[in-house]
C-alpha positions, 0 to 999 in steps of 0.5 A, spaced: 562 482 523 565 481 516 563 484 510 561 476 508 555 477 513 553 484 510 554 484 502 549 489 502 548 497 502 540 499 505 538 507 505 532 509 508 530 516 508 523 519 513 519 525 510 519 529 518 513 530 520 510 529 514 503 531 515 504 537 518 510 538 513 506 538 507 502 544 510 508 548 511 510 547 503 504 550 501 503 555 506 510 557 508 508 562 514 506 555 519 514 554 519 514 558 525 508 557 528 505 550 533 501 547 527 497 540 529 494 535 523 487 533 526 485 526 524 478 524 528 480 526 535 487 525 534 494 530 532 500 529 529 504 536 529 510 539 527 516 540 531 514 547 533 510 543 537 513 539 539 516 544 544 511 545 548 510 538 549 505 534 544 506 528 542 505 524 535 497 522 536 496 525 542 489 526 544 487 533 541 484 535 546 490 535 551 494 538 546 490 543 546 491 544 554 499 544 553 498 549 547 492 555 547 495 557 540 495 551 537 493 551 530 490 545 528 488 544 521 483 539 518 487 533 515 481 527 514 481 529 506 487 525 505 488 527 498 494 532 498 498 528 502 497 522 497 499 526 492 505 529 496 508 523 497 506 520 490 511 526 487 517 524 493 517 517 490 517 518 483 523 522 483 527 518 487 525 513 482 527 515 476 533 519 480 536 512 480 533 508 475 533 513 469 529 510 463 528 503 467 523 506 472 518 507 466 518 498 468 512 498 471 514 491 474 520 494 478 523 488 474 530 493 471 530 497 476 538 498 478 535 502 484 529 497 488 525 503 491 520 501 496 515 506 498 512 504 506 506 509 508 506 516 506 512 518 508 518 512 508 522 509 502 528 504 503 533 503 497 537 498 495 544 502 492 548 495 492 549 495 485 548 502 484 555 503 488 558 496 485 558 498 479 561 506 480 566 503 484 567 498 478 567 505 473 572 509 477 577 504 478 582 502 484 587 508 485 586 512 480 588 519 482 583 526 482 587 532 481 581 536 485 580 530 490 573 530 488 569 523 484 563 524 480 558 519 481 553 519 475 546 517 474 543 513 470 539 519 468 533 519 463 529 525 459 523 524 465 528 524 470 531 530 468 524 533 467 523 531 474 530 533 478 533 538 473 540 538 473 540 534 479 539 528 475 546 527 472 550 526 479 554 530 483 561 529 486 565 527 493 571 526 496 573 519 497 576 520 504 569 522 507 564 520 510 558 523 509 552 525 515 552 523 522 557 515 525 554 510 529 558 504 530 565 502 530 569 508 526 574 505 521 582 506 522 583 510 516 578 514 511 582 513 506 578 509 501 585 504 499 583 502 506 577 502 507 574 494 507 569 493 501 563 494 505 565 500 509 567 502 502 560 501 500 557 505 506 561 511 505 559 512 498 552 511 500 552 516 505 554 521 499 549 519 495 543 519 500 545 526 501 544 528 494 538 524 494 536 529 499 538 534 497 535 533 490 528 532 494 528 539 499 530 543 492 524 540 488 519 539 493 520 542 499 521 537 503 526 535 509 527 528 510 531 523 515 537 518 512 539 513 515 545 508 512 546 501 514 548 493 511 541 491 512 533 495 513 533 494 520 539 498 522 537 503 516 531 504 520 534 506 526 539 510 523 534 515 520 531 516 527 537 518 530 538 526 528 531 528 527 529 532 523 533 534 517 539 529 519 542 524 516 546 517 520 550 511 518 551 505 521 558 500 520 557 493 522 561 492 528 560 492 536 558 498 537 552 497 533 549 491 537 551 495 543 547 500 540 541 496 538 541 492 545 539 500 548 533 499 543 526 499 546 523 493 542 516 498 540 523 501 536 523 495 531 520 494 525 516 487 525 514 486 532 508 489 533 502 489 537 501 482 536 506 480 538 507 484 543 500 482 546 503 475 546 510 477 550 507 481 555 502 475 556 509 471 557 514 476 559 513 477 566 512 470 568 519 469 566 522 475 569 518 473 575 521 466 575 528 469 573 528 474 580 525 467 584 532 464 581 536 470 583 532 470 590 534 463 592 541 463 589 543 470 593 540 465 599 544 459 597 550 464 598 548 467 603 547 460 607 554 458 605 556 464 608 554 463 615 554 456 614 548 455 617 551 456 625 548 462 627 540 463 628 536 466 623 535 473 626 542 473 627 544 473 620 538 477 618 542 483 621 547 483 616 544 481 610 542 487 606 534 489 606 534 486 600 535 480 601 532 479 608 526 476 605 526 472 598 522 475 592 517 470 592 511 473 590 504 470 586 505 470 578 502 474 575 495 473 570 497 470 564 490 473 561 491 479 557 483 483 557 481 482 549 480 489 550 486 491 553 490 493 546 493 500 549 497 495 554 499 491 548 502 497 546 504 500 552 509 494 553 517 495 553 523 493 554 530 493 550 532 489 546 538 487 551 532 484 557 528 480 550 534 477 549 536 475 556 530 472 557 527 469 551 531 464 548 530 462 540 526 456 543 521 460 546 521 464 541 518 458 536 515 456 541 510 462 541 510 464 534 512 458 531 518 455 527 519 461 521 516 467 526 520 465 531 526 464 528 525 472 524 524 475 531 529 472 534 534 474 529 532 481 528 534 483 536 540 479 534 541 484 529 539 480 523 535 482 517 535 479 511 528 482 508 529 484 501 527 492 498 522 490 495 521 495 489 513 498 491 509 498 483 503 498 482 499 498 490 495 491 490 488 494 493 486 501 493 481 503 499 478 508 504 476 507 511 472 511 517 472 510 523 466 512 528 463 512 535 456 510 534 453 507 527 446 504 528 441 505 523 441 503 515 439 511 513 446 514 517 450 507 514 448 508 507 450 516 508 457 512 510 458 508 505 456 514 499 461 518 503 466 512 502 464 510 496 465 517 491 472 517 496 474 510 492 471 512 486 476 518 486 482 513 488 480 508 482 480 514 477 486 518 479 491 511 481 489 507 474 487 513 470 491 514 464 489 522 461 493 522 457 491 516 453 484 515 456 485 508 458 485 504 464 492 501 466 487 496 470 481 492 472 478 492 478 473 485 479 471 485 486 470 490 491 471 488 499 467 491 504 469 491 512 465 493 518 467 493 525 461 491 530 461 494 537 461 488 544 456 489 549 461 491 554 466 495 550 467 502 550 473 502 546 469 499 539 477 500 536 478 494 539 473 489 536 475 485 530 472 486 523 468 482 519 469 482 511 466 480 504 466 481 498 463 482 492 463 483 484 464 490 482 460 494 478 464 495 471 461 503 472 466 503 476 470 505 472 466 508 467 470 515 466 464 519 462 460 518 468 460 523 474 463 520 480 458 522 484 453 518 479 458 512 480 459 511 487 451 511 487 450 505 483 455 501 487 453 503 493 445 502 490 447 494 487 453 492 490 456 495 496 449 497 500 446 490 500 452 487 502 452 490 508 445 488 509 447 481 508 453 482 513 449 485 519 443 481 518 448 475 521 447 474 528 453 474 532 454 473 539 455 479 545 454 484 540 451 490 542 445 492 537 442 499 537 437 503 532 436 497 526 440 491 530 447 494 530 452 498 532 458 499 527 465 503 529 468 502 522 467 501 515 472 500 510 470 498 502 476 496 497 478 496 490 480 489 490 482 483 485 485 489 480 488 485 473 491 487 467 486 488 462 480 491 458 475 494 462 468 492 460 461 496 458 455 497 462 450 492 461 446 499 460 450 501 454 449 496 450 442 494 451 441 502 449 439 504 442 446 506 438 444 509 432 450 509 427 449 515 423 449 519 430 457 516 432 461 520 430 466 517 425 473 519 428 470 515 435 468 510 431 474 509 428 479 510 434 474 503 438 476 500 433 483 500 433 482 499 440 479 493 439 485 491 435 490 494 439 494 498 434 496 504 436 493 510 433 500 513 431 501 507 428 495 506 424 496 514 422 503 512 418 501 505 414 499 506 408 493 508 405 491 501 401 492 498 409 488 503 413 482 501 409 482 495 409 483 495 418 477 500 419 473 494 415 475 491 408 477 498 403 470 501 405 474 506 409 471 509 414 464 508 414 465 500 414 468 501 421 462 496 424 465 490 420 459 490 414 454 491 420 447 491 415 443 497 414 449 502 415 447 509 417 440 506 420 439 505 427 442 499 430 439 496 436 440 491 441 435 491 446 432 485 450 426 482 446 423 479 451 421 471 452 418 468 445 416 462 443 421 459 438 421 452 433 426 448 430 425 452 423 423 459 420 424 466 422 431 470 419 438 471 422 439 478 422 446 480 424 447 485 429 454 489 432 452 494 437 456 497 443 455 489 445 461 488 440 466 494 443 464 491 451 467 484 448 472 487 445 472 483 438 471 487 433 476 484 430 473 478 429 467 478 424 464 471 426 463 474 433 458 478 438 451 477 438 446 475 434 439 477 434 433 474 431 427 476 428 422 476 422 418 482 419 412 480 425 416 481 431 416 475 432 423 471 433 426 463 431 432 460 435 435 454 430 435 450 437 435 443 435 427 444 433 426 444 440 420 449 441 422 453 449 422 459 452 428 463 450 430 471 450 432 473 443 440 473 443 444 469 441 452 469 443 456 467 436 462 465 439 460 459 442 452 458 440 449 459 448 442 462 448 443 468 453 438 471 458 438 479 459 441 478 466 446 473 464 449 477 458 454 481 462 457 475 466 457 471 459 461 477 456 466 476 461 467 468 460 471 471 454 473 477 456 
């Protein structure tokens, strides 16, 4: 293959056996020992067990018959691996990109890092190795036989890695980790082609990458080097644990990848395989019934047809002797029947004989199937795309049995403050006490069991969304308070809506259902301001009680001016931003009575006419849940005269009203309608 088809340069690296990993680094003393990670009724181990024959997510209980002395330690809080991985990622990051990994966007990463679960990472170091190649230069000659390959490095990166952030050096007639493939004629890098070129330096940069990881954190990982993602990923497979191996395109790799148990390619899935293995022995059936008449056609010639049948038989071969014709096998995969989806194999090299591009488009359709086809053809063009903020955050249980509101709600709560927890540690900015996004909806997921069904994983999910409370991510509120109010007003009635629905065959138990799983996630998660409790601002706000340094920093929020920018203007300037050379105490834009208590509270449905009655003008924590502080003319204005009763200038019709008013665009608002008002111009 030429280096035309392969311009580019992929490393991916595997974290060994993460979980039970991430154990041994914070307990050094499991290194020796068989440890397994228990996550419901299934393990994950480390290699220590593995030598007693217990496999990734074997059933706990026949891992306990294989070894009596397994230690098994509780993995379900999921929390400490999250982080571990996080701090893998980030360095690896900023290790490559330097300064340009603070782009939240990914955009001016010179090194795209995609981070896939927990405990892999693919990279793509082509220009990162173009542009040390165009550096160093053709022919230049070492003294000490050695290059340096230099970082882009970075004050974080530095903090992060320590000195392993500047770069490292290698012997340009080497080749680093383990070969697969065809070998190159020379080692030498003025004979190497340009691609092989690039996969040598690679190699050398994926062994420091790694060596920079096991000396901060502690972990060993697995590399793998190729021209595209898929051949990386079977690469790092290859020397497990703790090893490293390349590919070079050529025959060899495609001899290799035609070994391939087809469950070994990322991209083809249960999914996909339940369609194949529907389709797949069919074909085989009628491949063997061409191969049988085809033996019997040239047997026929043979003999030439002169001899009787029992004659013949007593030289053909057993089998032979009687041609495989046999009853096609049933097309219909059991809906249930998911683990002999997963079950089923075959290598790369039986697919390829049997299913042409064709049929391949055919069962998956024409972009699918021409990405299937291609990937058991080596083929892989999909980009490392840089992994930035993630698009959803969410939290799941799964379960045997859930039949009643009382154990459901139980569930959710516990789901619930689970999610919270998320939200506050992925979008939470400490150290500067804000929220890097907004989260406007949630989504709930349940899975009902079918009559019948002894295996609930099997069943589909149903799911609904709704609008996230904005106390979710109120940071002065305790989690456990928060999770309360979205379970109370949002997530426990959708659930009561979603189990209310009949649907056919389903098994109803307990209240009218049965539940395997329950999901909630943070969705619809956008840049912006996070919005104020209706709760907040329909609560008394005394303006003597606020204290004035807070006072002052929610304003300069609203306008968004930076406080170590404020703190350096002059002092004629600051005065006149905090409220028209008041100082300040005129933080609330000239809000009347200051220092007396300023309310907004709801003044109930009152008669009103076409005159009379006084506009007073409010600003309270209405304005801070807009956000329009800055504007003088904007918020929410309250009517009302001495007697307590109120007047709405509205065109002299006389109607029942609440009395607040939206200065922004003159709408008469009722309590329940403020938030989502305020919303419309956020």
């Amino acid at each position: 293959m030429s280096d035309k088809l392969h311009p580019r340069t992929i490393i991916q690296l595997d974290v060994d056996y993460f979980y039970a990993q991430a154990e041994e680094v914070l307990d050094p003393t499991l290194k020796t020992l068989p440890v397994a990670i228990q996550q419901k009724v299934f393990v994950t181990c480390n290699y220590v067990a593995r030598s007693y024959g217990i496999n990734k997510l074997e059933l706990l209980t026949d891992a306990k018959k294989k070894c009596r002395d397994l230690r098994i330690i509780d993995g379900s809080d999921i929390t400490r691996y999250r982080r571990y991985s996080r701090k893998i990622f980030e360095l690896v990051k900023y290790l490559l990109n330097g300064e340009a990994a603070s782009d939240e966007t990914g955009a001016k990463w010179i090194v795209k890092v995609e981070r896939l679960g927990f405990d892999e990472l693919f990279m793509d170091v082509t220009d990162i190795i173009g542009n040390h190649i165009c550096d160093i230069g053709d022919g230049e000659v070492w003294p000490d036989g050695q290059i340096v390959f230099k970082l882009p490095g970075s004050e974080e990166a530095e903090e992060l890695a320590g000195h392993w952030a500047a770069g490292f050096s290698y012997r340009p007639d080497t080749f680093a980790g383990h070969r697969v493939a065809d070998a190159p004629s020379s080692s030498s890098s003025a004979n190497l082609t340009l691609q092989t070129r690039y996969i040598q330096i690679a190699t050398h940069l994926a062994s420091h990458i790694r060596s920079t990881i096991h000396a901060i954190t502690g972990f060993t990982t697995s590399g793998g080097i190729a021209h595209n993602k898929l051949f990386a990923k079977l690469a790092a497979n290859v020397k497990k644990p703790n090893g490293m191996t390349y590919f070079l395109p050529g025959d060899a790799a495609m001899e290799f990848l035609d070994k391939v148990d087809i469950r070994s390619i990322a991209g083809i899935g249960s999914a996909v395989r339940k369609v194949l293995r529907q389709n797949v022995p069919n074909l085989e059936h009628e491949a063997n019934d061409a191969l049988a008449r085809e033996q019997e056609d040239n047997d026929t010639q043979v003999w030439g047809g002169e001899i009787e049948d029992m004659e013949r038989d007593m030289f053909v071969p057993p089998s032979h002797s009687t041609p495989s014709v046999s009853t096609p096998p049933s097309t219909e995969v059991p809906e249930d029947d998911a683990m002999a989806n997963w079950r089923f194999s075959r290598t790369v090299a039986e697919m390829k004989g049997l299913v042409s591009m064709d049929l391949w488009k055919e069962w998956f359709g024409s972009v699918a199937g021409q990405k299937y086809h291609d990937l058991l053809n080596g083929i892989d063009n999909s980009p490392v795309v840089p992994t930035t903020w993630p698009a959803q955050i969410g939290v799941e249980d799964a379960f045997r049995h859930c039949s009643t509101f009382e154990e459901a709600k139980a569930r959710l709560l516990k789901l619930a403050t689970m999610l919270v927890e998320r939200v506050q540690e992925e979008e939470y900015l400490e150290e500067k006490r804000k929220w890097r996004r907004v989260v406007r909806c949630l989504r709930l997921t349940i899975r009902r069991r079918r009559k019948g069904n002894e295996r609930g994983w099997q069943d589909d999910r149903e799911t609904r969304t709704c609008t996230a409370p904005v106390e979710l991510q109120d940071a002065n509120t305790p989690i456990l308070d928060r999770a309360t109010i979205l379970i109370d007003n949002a997530v426990f009635p959708l659930f009561k809506r979603m189990v209310s629905v009949p649907v056919k065959d389903l098994l109803t138990l307990g209240d009218g259902f049965d539940l395997t799983l329950l999901n909630i996630s943070a969705v619809d998660m956008r840049k912006e301001g996070v919005s104020r409790s209706i709760r907040e601002f329909m609560t008394a706000q005394p303006i003597g009680e606020v204290d004035e340094g807070e006072r002052r920093e929610r304003r300069l929020r609203s306008l968004g001016i930076d406080l170590e920018v404020f703190e350096e203007l002059p002092e004629e300037i600051r005065k006149e931003i905090l409220g028209g050379g008041e100082g300040v105490g005129a933080v609330g834009g000239g809000a009347p009575g200051a220092g007396s208590p300023v309310v907004s509270t709801p003044v109930g449905k009152r008669k009103t006419s076409g005159a009379g009655g006084s506009a007073k003008r409010v600003k309270g924590p209405l304005d801070r849940f807009w956000g329009k502080m800055g504007s003088e003319d904007s918020g929410i204005t309250e009517i009302s005269d001495p007697e307590g009763s109120s007047s709405v200038v509205n065109e002299g019709a006389a109607k029942e009203v609440e009395g607040m008013r939206c200065d922004l665009c003159g709408e008469t608002l009722t309590v329940s309608s403020v938030e989502e008002h305020a919303r419309k111009h956020g």
